[in-house]
Structure formats: C-alpha cells, structure tokens
Residue, then its C-alpha position, 0 to 999 in steps of 0.5 A: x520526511x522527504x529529505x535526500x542526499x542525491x546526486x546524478x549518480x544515484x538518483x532514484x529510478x522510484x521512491x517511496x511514497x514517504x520520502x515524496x514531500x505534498x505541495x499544498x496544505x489542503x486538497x480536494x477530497x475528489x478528482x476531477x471528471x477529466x481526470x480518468x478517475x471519474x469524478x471519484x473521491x480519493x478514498x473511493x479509489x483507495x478502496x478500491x485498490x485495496x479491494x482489488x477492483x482496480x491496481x494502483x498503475x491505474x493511476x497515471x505517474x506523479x511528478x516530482x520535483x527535487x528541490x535543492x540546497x547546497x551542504x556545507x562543511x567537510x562531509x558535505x562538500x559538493x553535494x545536495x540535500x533536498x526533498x522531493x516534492x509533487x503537486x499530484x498531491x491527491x494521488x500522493x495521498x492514496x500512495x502514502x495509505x497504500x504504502x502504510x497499509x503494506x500494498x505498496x512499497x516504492x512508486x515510479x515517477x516523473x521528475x519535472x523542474x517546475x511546479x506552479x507557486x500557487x501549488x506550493x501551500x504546504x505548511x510542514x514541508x509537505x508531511x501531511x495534507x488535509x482534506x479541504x472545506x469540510x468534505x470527508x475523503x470518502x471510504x474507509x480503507x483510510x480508517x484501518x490500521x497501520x500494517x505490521x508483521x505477525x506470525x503467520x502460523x497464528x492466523x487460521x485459513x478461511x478456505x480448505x481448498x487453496x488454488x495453487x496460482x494467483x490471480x489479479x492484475x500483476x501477478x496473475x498466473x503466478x505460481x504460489x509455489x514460486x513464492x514459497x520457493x523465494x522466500x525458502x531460498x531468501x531471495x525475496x524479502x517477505x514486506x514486499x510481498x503485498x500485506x493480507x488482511x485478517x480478522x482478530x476476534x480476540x480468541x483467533x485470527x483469520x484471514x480475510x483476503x490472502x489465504x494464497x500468500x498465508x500458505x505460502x509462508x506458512x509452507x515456507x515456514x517464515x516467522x513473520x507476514x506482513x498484515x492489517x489485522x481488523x479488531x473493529x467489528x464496525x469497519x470488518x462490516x462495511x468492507x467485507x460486503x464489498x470485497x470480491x469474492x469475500x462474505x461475513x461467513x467466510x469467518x465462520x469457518x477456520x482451517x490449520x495448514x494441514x487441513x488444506x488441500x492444494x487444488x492446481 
C-alpha cells in the first residue's frame, strides 16, 4: 500500500488516501486546540463528516513526501519506485475511513521534501496507525462496515416526496436529474458518487441517508450503488438521533419507486 512508480511527468495532482503511507506508528486520538479542529477526537470529526455536519475540505491539505529508490534492470531503468508518505497522520487516518466507507475517493495534497525524523515511527511502512496510550478514538462511524456495491432496486425509499435538487456543501443546488442524466449517458462512474447508507433489517433494505442519490439511480436504472449497509441494531442506535434531519421512525415507513412523487 503506498507504493508508486512516478516520474515528473506523471505525478499525481491527488491521490487516494490508501496510496498515502503513516509516518508514525501511534497517534494521538485528538487534535490539538490550535488546531482549528477544536480539540475534538479524530473520530468526532469523522462523524461528523459523514453525518454532514461539516465536509472533509474543512480539514486543511495533508502534506506528503515521496520517498524514492532507484529500479534496477531493463524495465525499470531510470525510474523511481517509491511511496508517499505524510506526518498529518491523524487527518490521514479520517481520509483513509472516508475513502473506506465510500465518502471519499482521491484527496489534494501538498508535497514537502522534509518530514521531521522523530515523526518517522511507523513500523509497517505506514499501513496502518493505532491510537496511543489507551484513549478510544471516539465516535462510531470508525466501527461501521466497509462500503460495497448492491442493487439499488433492492433498497426501499424512506421518503414518498423527494426534492429534485441537492443540498449540502458541495453540490448544493444540483440537479438530481443531472445525475440521472450522467449516469444514463455513462459519463459518470457510479463509485464516485458519495455511498448512501441503508438499514437491512433482514427482511428489507432502506435507506437512511441518500433517498436523492437512491431515485437517481433508480431512475437510471444502474444495477449497482455503491452503500454502507448497518445490520447492528446497536450502532443504527447511536447514529440516527444524531444525523440531521434523520429519526428511528423514518424506518417505519418504506416506499417503491413508483410510489414517489418528485417535488421541484
């Protein structure tokens, strides 16, 4: 993981968090007050990101360093392999669970020639972190499952009116229908669009946050949506009091497509 062949010429303009390698084999599971984070635990702001309380460019760019060693043989000849290497390793850390849970996919960043030694901890070239001492990184949204792809015809709306226009730092004042639009003519790659989260009670699946992104590629009709399906009744507790605009009793209700009305 990290690993790259790069030379000037095709150097990266952004990266994946995963090709980004830690600097340290501990971290603290808060940032400082001086920070701009206001002394909040990494998994606080996690949460907060995913609950759309605040967007990820809130975070100021990581900076990385591209560490190099020259390849040998006939293939290799003259160029560089590496990895890419950061000591904003907390912030790494809330990039690498964005990008595992489908919010994220390729990060801007900084590149710096010098990172400090005493940064340079890590003790599986930078794959993973833990959490020093024995603090808990805080939230939850760290505990929920990987993203995966699903058919999105199998998943029941939790709302029978659905704005045709987005809101939310990013793409507020979007057009749903744009989307549809993109992903009819393929010019959009459907894990691009940020994964929606769904409840899988065992007998059916509803979405908890993304009824918009659901009509859009249903209307499209896409064989697969990119989601983080909860079955733990436990952690579907903790989150939904805590999403905006979201209840336990938006779960009671589960409506088809054609149930739906649009409202522009």
């Amino acid at each position: 993981m990290g690993d790259s062949v790069v030379s000037e010429q095709t150097k990266p303009s952004k990266l994946r968090p995963s090709e980004i390698c830690f600097s340290q084999k501990e971290v603290y599971h808060r940032f400082r007050r001086r920070s701009g984070h206001g002394h909040c635990t990494i998994g606080e702001t996690l949460d907060d990101i995913v609950e759309g309380r605040t967007h990820m460019t809130s975070l100021p760019t990581i900076c990385i360093k591209h560490e190099e060693e020259e390849m040998t043989g006939e293939t290799g000849a003259g160029q560089k392999k590496g990895r890419w290497i950061t000591a904003d390793n907390r912030r790494l850390w809330i990039f690498r669970h964005l990008e595992r849970l489908g919010r994220c996919t390729e990060i801007p960043f900084e590149e710096v020639t010098y990172i400090n030694p005493t940064k340079l901890s890590s003790e599986n070239r930078g794959a993973s972190v833990e959490i020093k001492g024995e603090e808990e990184p805080g939230g939850y949204w760290h505990e929920a499952p990987d993203v995966t792809n699903i058919d999105p015809m199998s998943v029941k709306f939790t709302k029978n009116i659905i704005p045709m226009s987005f809101s939310g730092e990013g793409h507020s004042g979007v057009k749903v229908l744009t989307l549809v639009e993109k992903l009819q003519c393929g010019d959009l790659d459907f894990q691009i669009v940020p994964s929606i989260i769904v409840w899988d009670d065992a007998l059916t699946k509803r979405v908890i946050d993304g009824n918009r992104r659901l009509w859009a590629f249903q209307k499209a009709e896409q064989s697969q949506i990119a989601a983080i399906v909860i079955k733990d009744r436990q952690f579907l507790n903790k989150m939904m009091p805590k999403m905006i605009g979201k209840s336990p009793t938006d779960l009671n209700s589960g409506y088809d497509l054609r149930e739906v009305t649009t409202e522009f």
